[in-house]
N, C-alpha and C positions, 0 to 999 in steps of 0.2 A: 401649640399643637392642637389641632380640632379634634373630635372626642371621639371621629372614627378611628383617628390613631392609637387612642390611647387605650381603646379596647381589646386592641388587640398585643398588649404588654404582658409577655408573660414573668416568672417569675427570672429574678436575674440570673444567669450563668452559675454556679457552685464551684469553681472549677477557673484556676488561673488560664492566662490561653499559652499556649506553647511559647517558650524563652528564645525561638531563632527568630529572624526577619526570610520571608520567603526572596526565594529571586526574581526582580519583578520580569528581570527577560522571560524569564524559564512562563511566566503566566501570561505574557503576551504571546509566545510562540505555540501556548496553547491553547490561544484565542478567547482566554481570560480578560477581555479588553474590548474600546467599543469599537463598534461597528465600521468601519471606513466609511465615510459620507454621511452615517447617518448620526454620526456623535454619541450616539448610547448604548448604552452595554445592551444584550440580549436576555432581556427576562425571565426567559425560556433557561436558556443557558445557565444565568445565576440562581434559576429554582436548586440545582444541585448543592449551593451553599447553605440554605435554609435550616438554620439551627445546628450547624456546625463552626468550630473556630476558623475563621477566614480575614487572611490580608486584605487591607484596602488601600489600595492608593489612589488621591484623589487629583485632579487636575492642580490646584496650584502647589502645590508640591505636598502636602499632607499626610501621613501614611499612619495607621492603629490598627490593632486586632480586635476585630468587633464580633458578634454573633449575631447574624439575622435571622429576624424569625417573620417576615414579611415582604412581598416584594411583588411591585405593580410596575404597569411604564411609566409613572412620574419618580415613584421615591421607594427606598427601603426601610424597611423601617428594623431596626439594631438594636443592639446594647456593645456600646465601646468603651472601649478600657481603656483607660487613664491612668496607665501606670499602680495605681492601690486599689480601682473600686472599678464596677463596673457603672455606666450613666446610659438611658434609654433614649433613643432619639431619633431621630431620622434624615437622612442624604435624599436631596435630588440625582436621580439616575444619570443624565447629565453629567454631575460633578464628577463620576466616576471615573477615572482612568482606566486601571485594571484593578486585579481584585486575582485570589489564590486559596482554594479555601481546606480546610485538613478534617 
C-alpha cells in the first residue's frame, strides 16, 4: 500500500458491525451497484457509506462488513471484518458489485 493510503487510516471501528447479512437484491434495486456499461460503482453515490457499517459484495463472489473511510474512482479505502478483528485495506472500485450500507 503506498503511503497516501495509509495516511489516511483512521483509528479502527470500536464497535462489532451488525450480526444480519443485508439483501443483496434489496441494494441493487436501489442502485447500490455498478453502473450498466460502465462497470463501477458511483463514487458520488457510495460517498453516502463513508464511515458507516456497509455490506460489500464483490465480483467474484466475496461478501464482508467493512467501514469505509475513503473513496475515489480507482479504490476504497476500509477496515473489514474478519469475523474477530477489524484489518485496514483497500478494493479497486471495479471489484465491487454492490455494496448496502447502515
Amino acid at each position: 500500500m503506498d503511503s497516501n493510503k495509509k495516511n489516511l487510516s483512521p483509528d479502527p471501528p470500536n464497535k462489532y458491525p451488525p450480526l444480519f447479512i443485508p439483501d443483496k437484491y434489496k441494494a441493487k434495486a436501489e442502485g447500490n451497484c455498478k453502473i450498466p456499461g460502465l462497470n463501477i460503482i458511483d463514487p458520488i453515490s457510495f460517498n453516502e457509506c463513508l464511515f458507516k457499517f456497509t455490506y460489500v459484495w464483490l465480483d467474484d463472489g466475496l461478501k464482508f462488513w467493512s467501514k469505509p473511510v475513503h473513496i475515489n474512482e480507482d479504490y476504497v479505502l476500509l477496515w473489514i471484518w474478519r469475523n474477530k478483528f477489524w484489518i485496514y485495506g483497500y478494493i479497486p472500485t471495479y471489484l465491487i458489485n454492490s455494496y448496502m450500507s447502515y
